[in-house]
N, C-alpha and C positions, 0 to 999 in steps of 0.2 A: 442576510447572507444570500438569500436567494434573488430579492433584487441586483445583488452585483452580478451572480452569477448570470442573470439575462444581462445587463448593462454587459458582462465581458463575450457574453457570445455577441449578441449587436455591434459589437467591435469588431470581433472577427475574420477580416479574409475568406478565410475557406468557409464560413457559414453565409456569408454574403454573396460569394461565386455559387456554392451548391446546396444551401439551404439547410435542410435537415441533416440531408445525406452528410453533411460533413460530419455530424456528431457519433454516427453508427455505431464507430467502436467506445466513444465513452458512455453510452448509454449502455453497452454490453457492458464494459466497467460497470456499472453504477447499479445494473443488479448484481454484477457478480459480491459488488463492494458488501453490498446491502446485505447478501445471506452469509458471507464469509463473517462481515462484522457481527450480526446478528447472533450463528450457530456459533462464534467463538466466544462470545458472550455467556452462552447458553452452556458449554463445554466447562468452561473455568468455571461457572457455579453450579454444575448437579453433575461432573463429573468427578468420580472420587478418585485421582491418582495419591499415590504415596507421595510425592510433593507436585502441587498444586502447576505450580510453573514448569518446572524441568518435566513433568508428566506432559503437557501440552506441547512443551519444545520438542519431545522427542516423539508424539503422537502426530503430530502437524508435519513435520519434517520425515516420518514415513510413510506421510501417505501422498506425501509429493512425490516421493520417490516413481509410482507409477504412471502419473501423465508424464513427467519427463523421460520415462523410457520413450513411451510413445509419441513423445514431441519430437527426441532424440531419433527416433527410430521413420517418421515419418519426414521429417526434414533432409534426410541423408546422410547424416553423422555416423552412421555406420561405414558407409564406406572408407571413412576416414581414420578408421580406429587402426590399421595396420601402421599407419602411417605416426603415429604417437611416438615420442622419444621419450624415454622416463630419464631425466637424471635430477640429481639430490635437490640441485637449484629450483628446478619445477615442482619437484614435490613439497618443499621447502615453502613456496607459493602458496600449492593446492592445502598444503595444512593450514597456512598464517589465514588465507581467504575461508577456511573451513569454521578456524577457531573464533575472528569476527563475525561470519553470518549466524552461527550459534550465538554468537553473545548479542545480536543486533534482535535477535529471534528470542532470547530472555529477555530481554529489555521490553521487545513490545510487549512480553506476555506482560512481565511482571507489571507494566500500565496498566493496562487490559483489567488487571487483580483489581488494581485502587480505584477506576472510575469506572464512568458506566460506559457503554458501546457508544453513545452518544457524544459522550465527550471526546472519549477514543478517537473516534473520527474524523470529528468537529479537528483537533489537535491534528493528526495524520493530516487533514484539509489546510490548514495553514501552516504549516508546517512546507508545503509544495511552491511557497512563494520565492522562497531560497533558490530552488532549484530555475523555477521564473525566470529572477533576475541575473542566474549562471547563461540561461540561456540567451539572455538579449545582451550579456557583454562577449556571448561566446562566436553566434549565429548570426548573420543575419535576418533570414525569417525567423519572425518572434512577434510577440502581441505588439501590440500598438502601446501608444500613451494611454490613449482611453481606454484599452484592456486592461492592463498595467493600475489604472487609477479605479476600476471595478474591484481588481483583485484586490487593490489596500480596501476599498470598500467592503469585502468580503471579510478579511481578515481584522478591522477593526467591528465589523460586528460580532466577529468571532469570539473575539476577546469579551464583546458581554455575556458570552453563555455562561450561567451558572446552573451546574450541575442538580440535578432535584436529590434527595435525599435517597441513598442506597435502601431497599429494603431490608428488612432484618431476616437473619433465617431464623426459620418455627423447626422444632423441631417436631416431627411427627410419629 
């Protein structure tokens, strides 16, 4: 996996015009990834909700609730709030989009429950190939073939990870 993943930055465009610099913000990803996957790892097994999953969907989901004020709030979307029109059809929207992201947000949990953080990932990671190939029949700027042929590279090594054995819990 990680050979492709060089093989697909040496493909690259914007790493070949600007080097590192181009990767800035996925490396910001890529610790962000690392402790989000990690501490949610950590959360679903030595946090005690009344249920396991819905307890994390609704712990996870309020505490986003406060960068997005302040993303909201620093962006300029405030100004814009007089300007909102509520009727049934929009609300009708904001529920259907409410009821999916909840259920998009059990779903990860409930992965999360069955495998390790590891695998978690590894899945989320090829899982991004999809969206890949939306992009090069969508955009023009898009990876190359030899990007393209890293990423299968990526994803068929992906496919050999097998997961190591869950630990037991001890009771103490």
């Amino acid at each position: 996996v990680f050979l492709g993943a060089v093989g697909y930055v040496l493909c690259d465009s914007e790493f070949q015009m600007r080097g590192v610099r181009a990767y800035g913000w996925v490396s910001l990803y890529f610790i962000v990834i690392v402790f989000e996957m990690t501490y949610a790892k950590h959360m679903i097994s030595n946090v005690n909700f009344e249920s396991a999953i819905w307890g994390s969907v609704l712990y996870t989901n309020a505490l986003a609730v406060g960068p997005m004020l302040v993303l909201g709030v620093s962006s300029g979307e405030l100004e814009h709030f007089n300007d909102i029109s509520v009727t049934p059809a929009k609300m009708g929207m904001l529920g259907l989009c409410s009821i999916l992201g909840i259920g998009m947000n059990w779903s990860g949990w409930n992965c999360r429950n069955q495998i390790s953080a590891a695998a978690y990932t590894l899945l989320g990671v090829a899982c991004k190939l999809l969206s890949v190939i939306l992009n090069v029949l969508i955009w023009e700027k898009h990876a190359s073939f030899g990007g393209i042929s890293w990423l299968v590279v990526c994803l068929l090594s992906s496919s050999q990870f097998r997961q190591s054995p869950l630990r037991s819990k001890t009771i103490s």
